[in-house]
N, C-alpha and C positions, 0 to 999 in steps of 0.2 A: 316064727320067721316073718318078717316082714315083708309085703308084698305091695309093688310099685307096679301100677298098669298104666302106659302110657299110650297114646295114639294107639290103644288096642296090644302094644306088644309088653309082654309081663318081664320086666325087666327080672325080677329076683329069678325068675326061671332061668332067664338067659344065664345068668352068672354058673348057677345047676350045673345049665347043660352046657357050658361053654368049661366047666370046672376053676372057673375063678373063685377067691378068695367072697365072700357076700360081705365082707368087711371093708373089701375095696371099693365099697360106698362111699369113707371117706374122700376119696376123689371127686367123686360125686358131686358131694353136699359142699363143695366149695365155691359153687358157684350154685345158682337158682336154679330151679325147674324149670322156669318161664326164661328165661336169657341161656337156658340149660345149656346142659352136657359138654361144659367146654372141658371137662377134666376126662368125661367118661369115655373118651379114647385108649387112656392111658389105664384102664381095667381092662379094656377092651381088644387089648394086642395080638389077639392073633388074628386081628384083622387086617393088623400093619397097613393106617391111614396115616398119611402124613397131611399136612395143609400149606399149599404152598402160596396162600394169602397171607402174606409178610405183613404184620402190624408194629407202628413204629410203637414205641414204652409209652404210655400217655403218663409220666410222671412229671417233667419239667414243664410250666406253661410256656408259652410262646403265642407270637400271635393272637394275645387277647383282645377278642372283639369290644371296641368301647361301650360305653354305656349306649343304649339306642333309644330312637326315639320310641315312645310308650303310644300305643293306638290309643284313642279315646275308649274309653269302657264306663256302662253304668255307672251310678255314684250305690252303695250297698248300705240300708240300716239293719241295725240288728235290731230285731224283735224282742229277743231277751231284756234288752236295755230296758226298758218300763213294765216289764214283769217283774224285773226287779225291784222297782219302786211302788208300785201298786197290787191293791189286792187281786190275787187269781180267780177268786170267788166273784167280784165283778166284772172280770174280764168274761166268764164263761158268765154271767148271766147276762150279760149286757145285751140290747137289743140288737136284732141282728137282720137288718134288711137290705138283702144283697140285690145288685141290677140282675136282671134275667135276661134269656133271650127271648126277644120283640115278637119270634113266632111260636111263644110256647103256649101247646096246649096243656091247660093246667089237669094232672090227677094226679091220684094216690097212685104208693104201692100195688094198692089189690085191685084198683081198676087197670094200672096199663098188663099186669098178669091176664087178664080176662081181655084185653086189646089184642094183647101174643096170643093167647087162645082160640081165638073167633077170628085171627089174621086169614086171609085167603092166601100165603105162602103154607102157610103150615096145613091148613087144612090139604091146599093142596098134596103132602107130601103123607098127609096121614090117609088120604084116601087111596094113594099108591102104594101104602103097607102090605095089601093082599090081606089084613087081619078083620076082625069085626074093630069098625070103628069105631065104638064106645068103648072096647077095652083099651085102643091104640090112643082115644084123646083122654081118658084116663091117666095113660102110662104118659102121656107130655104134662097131663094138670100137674105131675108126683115131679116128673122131670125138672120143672118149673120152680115146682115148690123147693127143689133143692136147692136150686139156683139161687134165686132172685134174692134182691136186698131187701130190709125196708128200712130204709133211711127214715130217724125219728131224731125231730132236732134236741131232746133231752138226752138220749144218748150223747151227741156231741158236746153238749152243752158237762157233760159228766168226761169226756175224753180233755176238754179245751182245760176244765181243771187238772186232772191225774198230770196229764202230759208237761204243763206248766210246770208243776211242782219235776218234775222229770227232768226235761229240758235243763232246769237251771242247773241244778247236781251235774249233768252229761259234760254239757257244754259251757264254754266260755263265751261262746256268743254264738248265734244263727244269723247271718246275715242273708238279705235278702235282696235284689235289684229292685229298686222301684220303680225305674221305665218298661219294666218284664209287666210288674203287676197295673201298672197304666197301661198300657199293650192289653194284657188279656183283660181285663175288666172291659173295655173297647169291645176285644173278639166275641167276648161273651154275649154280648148282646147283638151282636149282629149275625152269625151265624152258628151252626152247632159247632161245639170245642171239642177236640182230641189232643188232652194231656201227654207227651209221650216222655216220665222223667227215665233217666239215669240208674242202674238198679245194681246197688253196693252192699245194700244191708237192708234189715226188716225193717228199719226206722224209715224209710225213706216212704214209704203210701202212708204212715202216722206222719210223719212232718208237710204231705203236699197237703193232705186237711187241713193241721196246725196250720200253716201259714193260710191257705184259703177263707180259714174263718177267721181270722186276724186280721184284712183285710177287705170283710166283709164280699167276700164273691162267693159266689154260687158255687157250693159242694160236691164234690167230684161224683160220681159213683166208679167203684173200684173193681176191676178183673182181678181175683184172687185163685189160688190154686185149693183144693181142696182138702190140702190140707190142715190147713187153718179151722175148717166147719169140725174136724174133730174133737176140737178143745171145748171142755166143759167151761160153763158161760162167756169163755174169750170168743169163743167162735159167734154165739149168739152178738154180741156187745160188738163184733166187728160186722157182723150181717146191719146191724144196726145204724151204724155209723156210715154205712153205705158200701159195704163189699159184698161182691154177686161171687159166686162160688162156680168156679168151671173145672172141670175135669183138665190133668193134664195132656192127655189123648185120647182122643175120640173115636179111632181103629174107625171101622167102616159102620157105624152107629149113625145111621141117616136121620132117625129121626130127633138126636140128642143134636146132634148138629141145627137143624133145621128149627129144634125149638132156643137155643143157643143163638142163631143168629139173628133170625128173627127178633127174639128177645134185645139182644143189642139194637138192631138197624130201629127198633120201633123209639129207643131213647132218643137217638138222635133224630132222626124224624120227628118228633113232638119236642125236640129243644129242653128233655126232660131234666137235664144236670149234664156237665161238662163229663164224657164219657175217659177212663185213664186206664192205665196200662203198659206193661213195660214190655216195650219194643224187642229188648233180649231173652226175653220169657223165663229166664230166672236170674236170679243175683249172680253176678259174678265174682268167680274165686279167686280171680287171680289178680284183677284189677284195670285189665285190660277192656277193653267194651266186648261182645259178646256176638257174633253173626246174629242179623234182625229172625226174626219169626215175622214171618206176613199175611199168617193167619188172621188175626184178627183185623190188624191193618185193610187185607181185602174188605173184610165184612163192613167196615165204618165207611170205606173208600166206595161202595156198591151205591147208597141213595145217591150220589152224585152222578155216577155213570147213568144211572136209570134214569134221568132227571127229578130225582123225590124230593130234592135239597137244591138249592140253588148253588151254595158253596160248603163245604167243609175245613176247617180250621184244625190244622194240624199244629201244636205247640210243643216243642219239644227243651226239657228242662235239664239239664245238668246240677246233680246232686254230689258238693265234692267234702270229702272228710277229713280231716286234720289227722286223726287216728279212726279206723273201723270197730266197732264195737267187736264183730267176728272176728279177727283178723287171726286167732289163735286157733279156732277152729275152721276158717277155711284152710290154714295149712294141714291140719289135720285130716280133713274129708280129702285134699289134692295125695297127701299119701295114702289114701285106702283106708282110712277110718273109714265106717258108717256115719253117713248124716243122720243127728240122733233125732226123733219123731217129736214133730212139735205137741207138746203140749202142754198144760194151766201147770202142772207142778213144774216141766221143767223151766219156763217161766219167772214160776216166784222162787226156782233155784239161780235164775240169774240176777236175782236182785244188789248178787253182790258186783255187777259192774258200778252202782251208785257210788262206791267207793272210791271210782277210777277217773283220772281228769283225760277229756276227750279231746279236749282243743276246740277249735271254732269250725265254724260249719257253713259252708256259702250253697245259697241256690239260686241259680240262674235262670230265670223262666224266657227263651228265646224269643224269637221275630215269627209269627204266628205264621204257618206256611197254609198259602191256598193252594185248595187241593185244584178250584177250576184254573190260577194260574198256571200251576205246573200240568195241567194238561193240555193246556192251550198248544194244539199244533201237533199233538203227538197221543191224541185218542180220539179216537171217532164214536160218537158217544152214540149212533145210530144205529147201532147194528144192535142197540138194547133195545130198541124197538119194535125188531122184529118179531120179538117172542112177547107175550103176556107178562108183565112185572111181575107176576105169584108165579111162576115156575122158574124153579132154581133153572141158570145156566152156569154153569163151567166157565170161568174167564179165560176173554182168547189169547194166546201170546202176546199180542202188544199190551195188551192188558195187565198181564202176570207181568211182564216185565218194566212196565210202567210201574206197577207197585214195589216192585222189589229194589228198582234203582233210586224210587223215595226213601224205603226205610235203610238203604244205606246213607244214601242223603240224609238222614234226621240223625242216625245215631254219627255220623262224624258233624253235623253241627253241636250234637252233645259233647264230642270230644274238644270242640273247639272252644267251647263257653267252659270246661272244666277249671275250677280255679285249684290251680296247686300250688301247694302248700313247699316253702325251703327242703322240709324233708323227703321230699321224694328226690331231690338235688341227691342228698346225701346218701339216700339207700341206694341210688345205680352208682356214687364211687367207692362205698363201702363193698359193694357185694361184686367190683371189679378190682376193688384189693381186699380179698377173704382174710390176709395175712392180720389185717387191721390197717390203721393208719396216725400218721401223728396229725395231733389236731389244728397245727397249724398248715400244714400239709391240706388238712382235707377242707380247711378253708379258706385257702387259696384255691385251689381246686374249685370249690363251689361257686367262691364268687364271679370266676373265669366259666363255668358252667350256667351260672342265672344271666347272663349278657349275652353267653351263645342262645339261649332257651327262648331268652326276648327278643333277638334279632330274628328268631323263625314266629314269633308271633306267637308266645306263651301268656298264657293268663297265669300272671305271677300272683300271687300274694305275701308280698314282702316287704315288712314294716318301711317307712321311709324314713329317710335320715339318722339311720339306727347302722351299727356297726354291723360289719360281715361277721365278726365273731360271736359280738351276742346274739344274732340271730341263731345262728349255726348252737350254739350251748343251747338257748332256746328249745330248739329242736330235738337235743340231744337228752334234756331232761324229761320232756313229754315223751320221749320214746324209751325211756331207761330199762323198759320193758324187754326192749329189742337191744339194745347196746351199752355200753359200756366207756369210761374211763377213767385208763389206769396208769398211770407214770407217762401221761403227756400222749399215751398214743389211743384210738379208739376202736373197739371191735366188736363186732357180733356178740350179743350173751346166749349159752347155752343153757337152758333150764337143768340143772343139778342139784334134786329136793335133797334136804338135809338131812343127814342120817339114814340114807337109802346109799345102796352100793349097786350101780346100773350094769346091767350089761353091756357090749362091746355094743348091740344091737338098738338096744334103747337111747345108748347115749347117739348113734347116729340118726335115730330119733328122731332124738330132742334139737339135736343140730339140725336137722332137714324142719323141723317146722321152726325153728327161728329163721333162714335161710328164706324160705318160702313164704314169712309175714312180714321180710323185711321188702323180699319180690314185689308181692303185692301193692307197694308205694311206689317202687322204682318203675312198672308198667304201667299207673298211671300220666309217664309223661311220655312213653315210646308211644302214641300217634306222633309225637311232634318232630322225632327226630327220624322215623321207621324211610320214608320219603328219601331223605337226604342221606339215610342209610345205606338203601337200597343202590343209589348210584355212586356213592362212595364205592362199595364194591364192587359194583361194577365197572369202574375207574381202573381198580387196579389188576379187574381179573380179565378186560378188555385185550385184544392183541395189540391194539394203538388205539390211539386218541381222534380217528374219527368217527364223527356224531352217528354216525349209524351205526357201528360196530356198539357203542357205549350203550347206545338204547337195546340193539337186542341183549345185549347183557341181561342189561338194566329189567328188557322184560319176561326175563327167562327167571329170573329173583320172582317178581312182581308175581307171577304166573303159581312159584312155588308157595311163598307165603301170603294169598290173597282170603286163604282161610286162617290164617295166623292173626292178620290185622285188617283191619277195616282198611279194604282199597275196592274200591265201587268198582262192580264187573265192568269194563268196555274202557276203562279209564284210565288205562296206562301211558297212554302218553299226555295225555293230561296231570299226571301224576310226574311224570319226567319231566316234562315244562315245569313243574311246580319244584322239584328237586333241583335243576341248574337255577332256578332265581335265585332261590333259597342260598344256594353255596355262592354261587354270585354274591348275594349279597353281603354273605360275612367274611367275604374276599377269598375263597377256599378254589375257587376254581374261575377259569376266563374262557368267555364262550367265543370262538371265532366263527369264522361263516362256516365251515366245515367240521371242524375240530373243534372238541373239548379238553382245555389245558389246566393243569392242577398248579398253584401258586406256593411257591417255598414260604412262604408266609401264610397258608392254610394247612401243612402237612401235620398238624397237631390236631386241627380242627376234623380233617380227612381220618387220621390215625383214632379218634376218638367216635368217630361213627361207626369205623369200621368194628368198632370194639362193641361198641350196640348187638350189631348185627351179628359179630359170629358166633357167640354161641347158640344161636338158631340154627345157624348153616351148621352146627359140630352136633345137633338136634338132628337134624332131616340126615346128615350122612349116618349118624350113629342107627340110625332107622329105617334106612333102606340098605338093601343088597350093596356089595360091594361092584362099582363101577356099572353095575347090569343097568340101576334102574336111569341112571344119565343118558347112557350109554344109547337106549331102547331109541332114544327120540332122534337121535341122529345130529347133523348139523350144528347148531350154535349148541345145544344139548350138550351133544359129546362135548364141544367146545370147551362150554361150562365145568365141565367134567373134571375132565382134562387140567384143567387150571386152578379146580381147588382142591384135587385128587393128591 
């Protein structure tokens, strides 16, 4: 039997116990997990939900916004380009003298481990064990040992080749901004760096090296999960190459923490290597960005509070894919597969992706954020004075929330630097017509969709002076994986291995993860529209048009999915501001001094957000109690209720 656990609630049970048909999944799988459940109503009947959020057909266009004008963005070289013409074997020996930072103290590996050991934070924390302290600094030496990296530049010099020859097979190009890598070569040396990329795939902490040493700057050292240290010699070869090995939870382990942070704050302190790690703290499945983790965040953000650093340099990178190498197996782990255990055989089992063309590959390395900028005015960095720098303190609220409203701050400038790619165009109108599409249909569509995408300020990637349709075929053949066409119209492929006879079970499957790895692309571009989504309907589920009924709407949405998508806590009407410019601008609505008015020349525009958004809203209803849980809040709540009830 199949088993689908969503926000905690086990849907295949529900069907059980509700005595639905578990076949009635087809409904299901007509639309995505992530844009979900706009069908699973209709299994769902003895709930008897209706929606009385009226959406106009988004099938005829109208109101296509003109071409707009394009913001300035980087100029991008691919790197691959002179891989190609030259040998790898000089490139990876080549000499390699990158700029450092101006305050670094120079040591090895084994000496800063012996610097965290003899620290006066740690000891302090080892003397408050209650244990005999030579067994307790002991248990930190072992602690440590598991840890730490030792970055050896012959290892890399042995990755800069494998990875080369890789690389070229993967991809069609890796492009890179070259005012990102003039920018950080600059930060590099002026203050300590915090890497913060983008986290899609395992390739992504192998490519921010590759490029780093391609460009001769100073080599990362990596926060890796410990998984990885399992793999026989991969794990060693990545210790090597510069990944430090952490636990993924550290439960109430004071002294793992304590040797952990330390460990960290003492890199950046001595300017040891640009420190990196990803913000979302694991890859994401679905393609969406991921709520920040602010654990480590805090820990690199602490020398600056204390004054141990003068400034800290937060960089945050955007890593965006043409095709995901995973993209078959994150659908698979989103329905209840097990994640299979990394290891060296399974590995050189995936060597059959070599096989498979990836498309091209952008990385954006941002505007280097100060960390004493953005405290200016809004930290009081004296209240760290009053304790001893060696005793851990608890950061105080304004603190914790100073950090937290950063690393939402960096991972939506990661959303904003993502370049994407024609086809995630195509996977949000394919996966809001399941039936399929004709292909002239869905390139008309498209190209009336890449004009809306650039008028909200989309980092397109799409060829110039090149036809809508070749592009769109373009796309359609690198993903042939995912789709299909057949007598002029295009649709989803379902995996049906030949000479096998599926169950009812399996083939709905096989349908849910084509479905779910076609999601995967199309939620790479909902930051851009989620904003404009969110007041579209509240637009129509408003009692009138004015501006203050439309925003509480608007923040009662906002409130509901603010763990759905990145909308930075406190920011909702900044966020509303940001949604009326936006449809302002592609003529969808006219703000008067009171009133918000929707324009019969944006109702295609309006009707096609609104289609973003609901199968979320047909998600949270399918998921909560019927009318109870709106209901509970009273006021605009019920209101809300009531109107999509």
């Amino acid at each position: 039997m199949l088993q689908l656990v969503i926000f905690g609630l086990d849907l295949s049970a529900s069907y059980i116990q509700f005595k639905c048909s578990f076949f009635l999944f087809d409904f299901f799988w007509s639309t995505s997990l992530f844009a979900c459940f706009s069908n699973l109503l209709q299994a769902f009947q003895i709930w008897n939900w209706s929606c009385k959020i009226k959406l106009t057909t988004f099938k005829k266009i109208k109101g296509c916004p003109r071409d707009p004008v394009l913001k300035k963005r980087d100029d991008f070289e691919d790197i691959l380009e002179e891989r190609r013409n030259s040998s790898d074997l000089r490139y990876a020996l080549r000499c390699y003298t990158p700029a450092l930072y101006k305050g670094l103290v120079p040591c090895k590996a084994s000496m800063l481990k012996n610097i965290v050991l003899q620290s006066d934070s740690l000891q302090y924390v080892i003397s408050q064990c209650g244990e005999s302290q030579e067994a307790v600094q002991e248990e930190a030496s072992l602690l440590l040992e598991e840890m730490a990296h030792r970055l050896q530049l012959g290892t890399i010099r042995f990755f800069a080749f494998t990875l080369s020859k890789a690389f070229k097979v993967l991809f069609r190009s890796v492009c890179v901004n070259e005012e990102g890598i003039q920018r950080l070569q600059q930060a590099i040396q002026e203050h300590p760096v915090v890497l913060l990329p983008s986290h899609r795939s395992y390739m992504d902490f192998l490519m921010m090296s590759y490029i780093l040493y391609t460009y001769d700057l100073a080599l990362p050292v990596i926060a890796a999960g410990m998984d990885f240290m399992s793999m026989k010699f991969v794990g060693e070869m990545l210790r090597m190459s510069g990944a430090f090995f952490i636990r993924r939870s550290f439960g109430g382990d004071k002294l793992y923490w304590a040797v952990f942070s330390e460990y960290v704050k003492t890199m950046l302190r001595n300017g040891y290597a640009p420190i990196e790690f990803f913000l979302e703290g694991t890859r994401s499945r679905t393609g969406k960005s991921l709520t920040p983790k602010t654990g480590l965040l805090n820990i690199v953000m602490e020398p600056f509070f204390k004054g141990e650093v003068f400034d800290v340099n937060l960089v945050p990178v955007s890593i965006s894919y043409e095709r995901i190498l995973e993209e078959a197996l994150y659908a698979r782990e989103l329905l209840g597969v097990p994640k299979p255990k990394e290891s060296t055989s399974g590995l050189l089992k995936a060597r059959r992706i070599l096989s498979e063309d990836y498309g091209s590959m952008h990385v954006y390395f941002g505007q280097p954020v100060s960390v004493r900028s953005l405290a200016q005015g809004h930290i009081n960095r004296s209240q760290y004075n009053l304790v001893p720098r060696h005793i851990p303190q608890k950061p105080a609220a304004d603190t914790q929330s100073f950090v937290n409203d950063t690393a939402y701050r960096l991972v939506r400038l990661q959303e904003e630097s993502m370049v994407l790619k024609p086809w995630v165009l195509v996977a949000m109108l394919l996966l809001q017509n399941p039936d399929g599409m004709d292909l002239s249909t869905l390139t008309e569509q498209a190209d009336w969709l890449r004009r809306l995408a650039l008028t909200f300020g989309a980092f397109l990637d799409w060829p110039d002076r090149e036809p809508c349709s070749k592009v769109i075929s373009s796309s359609l053949v690198l993903h042939k994986n995912l789709v299909c066409v057949s007598g002029g119209r295009v649709r989803l492929v379902v995996d049906e291995p030949s000479g096998a006879e599926l169950s009812t079970n399996e083939m709905a499957f096989n349908q849910a993860v084509s479905v779910l790895s076609c999601a995967s692309y199309r939620n790479q571009i909902l930051h851009l529209f989620v904003r404009p989504a969110l007041l579209a309907v509240a637009l129509q589920t408003a009692n009138s048009n004015r501006r203050d009924e439309v925003y509480n709407c608007f923040n009662f949405l906002w409130n509901v999915f603010s763990n759905e998508f990145i909308l930075c806590p406190g920011a909702a009407v900044q966020d509303f501001e940001e949604a009326c410019f936006l449809l302002g601008k592609c003529g969808a609505i006219q703000e008067l001094q009171q009133d918000i008015v929707t324009c019969q020349s944006g109702q295609t525009t309006l009707a096609f957000l609104c289609s973003v958004l609901d199968p979320f809203l047909q998600g949270v209803k399918a998921l909560s109690y019927p009318k109870a849980v709106c209901k509970t809040g009273g006021g605009e709540h019920a209101k809300m209720h009531e109107n999509c009830d």
